[in-house]
N, C-alpha and C positions, 0 to 999 in steps of 0.2 A: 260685703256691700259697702260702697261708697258714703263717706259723709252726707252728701248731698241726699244718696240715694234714703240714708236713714230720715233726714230731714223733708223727703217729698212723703214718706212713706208715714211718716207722726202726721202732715198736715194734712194728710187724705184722709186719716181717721177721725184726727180732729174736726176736718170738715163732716164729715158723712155722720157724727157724732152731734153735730150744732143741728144739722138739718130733721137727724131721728128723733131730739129730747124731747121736741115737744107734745108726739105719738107714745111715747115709752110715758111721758108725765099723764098724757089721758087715759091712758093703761092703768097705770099703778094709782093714779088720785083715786078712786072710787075704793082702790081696796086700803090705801094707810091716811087716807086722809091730804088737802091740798099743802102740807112740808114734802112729801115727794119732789116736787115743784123745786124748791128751795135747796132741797138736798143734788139734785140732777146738774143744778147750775154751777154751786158750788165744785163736784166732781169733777164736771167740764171745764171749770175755773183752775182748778189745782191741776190738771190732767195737761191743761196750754201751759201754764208755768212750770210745771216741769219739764216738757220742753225745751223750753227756752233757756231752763237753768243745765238742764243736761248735752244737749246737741252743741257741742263746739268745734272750732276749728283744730286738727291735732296738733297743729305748728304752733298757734299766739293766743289760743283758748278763749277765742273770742266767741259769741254764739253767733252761728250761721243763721241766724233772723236779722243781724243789726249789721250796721252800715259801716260802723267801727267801732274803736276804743274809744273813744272823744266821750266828754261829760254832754255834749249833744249828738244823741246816734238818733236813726231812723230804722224804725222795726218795719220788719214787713212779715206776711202773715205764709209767704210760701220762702224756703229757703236758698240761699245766694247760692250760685253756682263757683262763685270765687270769692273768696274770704275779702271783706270790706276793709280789714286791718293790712293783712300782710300779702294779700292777692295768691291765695295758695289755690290752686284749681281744685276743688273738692269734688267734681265729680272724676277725677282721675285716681284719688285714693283711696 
């Protein structure tokens, strides 16, 4: 599978993940109490950051969310099709 493909395929889950938590947290608050709630977000929280720290370009290891190297990059929440740093077409590899 493809960089890119890796990177559409985290942000589908990730997405389809933001949209369930708040049905999965009215589920489970009656049985451990409202830190369900707290624990859910945090999951989701560490689940997108790793991500971002794992999905890289394989050529200049930059992450396929951000727009370059630069000490000002621009993240986006679905992944580039071509690396923002070195222009390596990632959905070909």
């Amino acid at each position: 599978m493809s960089t890119y493909g890796k990177g559409r395929r985290f942000s589908l889950i990730l997405l389809a993940a933001t949209f369930a938590w708040p049905f999965v947290a009215m589920l489970l608050a009656p049985l451990f109490g409202n830190s369900v709630v707290f624990a859910v977000v945090a999951v989701l929280f560490a689940f997108g950051m790793t991500g971002l720290a794992v999905l890289r370009c394989p050529n200049c290891k930059t992450s396929i969310f951000a727009s370059s190297k630069n000490v000002v990059a621009t993240w986006t929440p679905w992944p580039r099709k071509v690396c923002g740093h070195c222009r390596l077409d990632l959905e070909a590899n």
